[in-house]
Each structure stands twice: as C-alpha cells, then as structure tokens.
C-alpha positions as CSV (number, residue, x, y, z in Angstrom):
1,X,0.0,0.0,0.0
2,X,1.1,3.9,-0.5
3,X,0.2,6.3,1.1
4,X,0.5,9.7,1.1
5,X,-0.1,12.1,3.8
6,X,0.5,15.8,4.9
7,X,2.8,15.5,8.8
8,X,2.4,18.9,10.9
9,X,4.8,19.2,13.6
10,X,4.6,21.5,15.9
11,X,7.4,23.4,18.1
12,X,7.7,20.8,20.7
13,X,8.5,17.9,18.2
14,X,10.1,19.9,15.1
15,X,13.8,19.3,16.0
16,X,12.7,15.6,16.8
17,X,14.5,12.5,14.0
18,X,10.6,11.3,14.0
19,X,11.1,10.3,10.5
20,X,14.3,8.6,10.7
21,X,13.1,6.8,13.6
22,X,9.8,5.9,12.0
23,X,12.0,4.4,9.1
24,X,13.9,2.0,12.0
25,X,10.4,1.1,13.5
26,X,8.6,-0.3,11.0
27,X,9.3,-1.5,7.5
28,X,7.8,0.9,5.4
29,X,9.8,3.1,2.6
30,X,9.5,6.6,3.3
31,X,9.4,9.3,0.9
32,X,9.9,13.0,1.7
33,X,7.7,14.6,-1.2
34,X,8.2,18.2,-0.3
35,X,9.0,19.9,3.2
36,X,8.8,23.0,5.0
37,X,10.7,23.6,8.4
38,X,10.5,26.8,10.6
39,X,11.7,26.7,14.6
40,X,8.1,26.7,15.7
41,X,6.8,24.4,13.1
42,X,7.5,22.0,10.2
43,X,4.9,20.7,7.6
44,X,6.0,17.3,5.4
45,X,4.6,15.8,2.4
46,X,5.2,12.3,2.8
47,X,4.8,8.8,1.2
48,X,5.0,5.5,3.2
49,X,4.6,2.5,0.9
50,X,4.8,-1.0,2.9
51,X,2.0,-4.0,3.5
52,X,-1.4,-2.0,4.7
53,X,-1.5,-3.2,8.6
54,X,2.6,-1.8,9.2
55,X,1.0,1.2,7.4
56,X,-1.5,1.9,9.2
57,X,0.5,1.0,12.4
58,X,3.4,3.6,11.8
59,X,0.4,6.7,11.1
60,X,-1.0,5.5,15.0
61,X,2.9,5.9,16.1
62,X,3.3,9.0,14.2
63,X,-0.1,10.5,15.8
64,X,1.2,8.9,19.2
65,X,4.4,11.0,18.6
66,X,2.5,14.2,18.5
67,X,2.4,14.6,14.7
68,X,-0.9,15.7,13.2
69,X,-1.9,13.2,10.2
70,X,-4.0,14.4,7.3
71,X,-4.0,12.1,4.0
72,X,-3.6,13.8,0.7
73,X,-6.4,13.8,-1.2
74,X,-6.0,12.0,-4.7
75,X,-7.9,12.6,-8.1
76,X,-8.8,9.7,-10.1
77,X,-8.3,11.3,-13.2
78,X,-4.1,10.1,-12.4
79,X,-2.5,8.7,-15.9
C-alpha cells in the first residue's frame, strides 16, 4: 500500500528524527515529497509504501508522537 499524507509538527516535536526513527520502526519506505521547516513548526509531504496493517501501524505511532496526520487527497483522473 502507498500512502500519502501531509505531517504537521509543531514546536515541541520539530527538532525531533521522528522520520528517521519511524524508518527503524517499521518497515515501510519513506518518501519525503516536499517539506517545510521553521523553529516553531514544520509541515512534510510524505509517502509510506509498505503491506497495509505496518501502514497503518506507523500513522497511530506517528499521531502517538505528537504529529498531526492528514492524508492527501488523490484525483482519479491520475494517468
């Protein structure tokens, strides 16, 4: 499964390797799509590809992790 979602960190968990470590705790491929980082707050486009349940796992650690989680909306008109 891939997935793509928006990450929104916020100033207590900005300067934190929460992708890095995501990366080391399950085994999903992560791929930084675009990024912005401030002090106060950082917002990531991200891909995880991997089998559906580790998926879904690593988006319940990222949202345990303080992260806020929004999935990116995808057209069906892709081709």
């Amino acid at each position: 499964m891939k997935l793509r979602v928006y990450l929104t960190f916020s100033a207590e968990n900005v300067r934190e390797p929460i992708i890095w470590k995501l990366g080391h705790e399950f085994e999903v491929v992560t791929n930084i799509r675009t990024a912005e980082v401030r002090d106060d707050m950082g917002l990531v486009g991200l891909e995880l590809d991997g089998e559906r349940e580790v998926v879904e796992a690593a988006v319940r650690w990222l949202e345990a992790q303080g992260v806020h989680v929004e999935p990116i909306e995808q057209s069906v008109l892709e081709g």
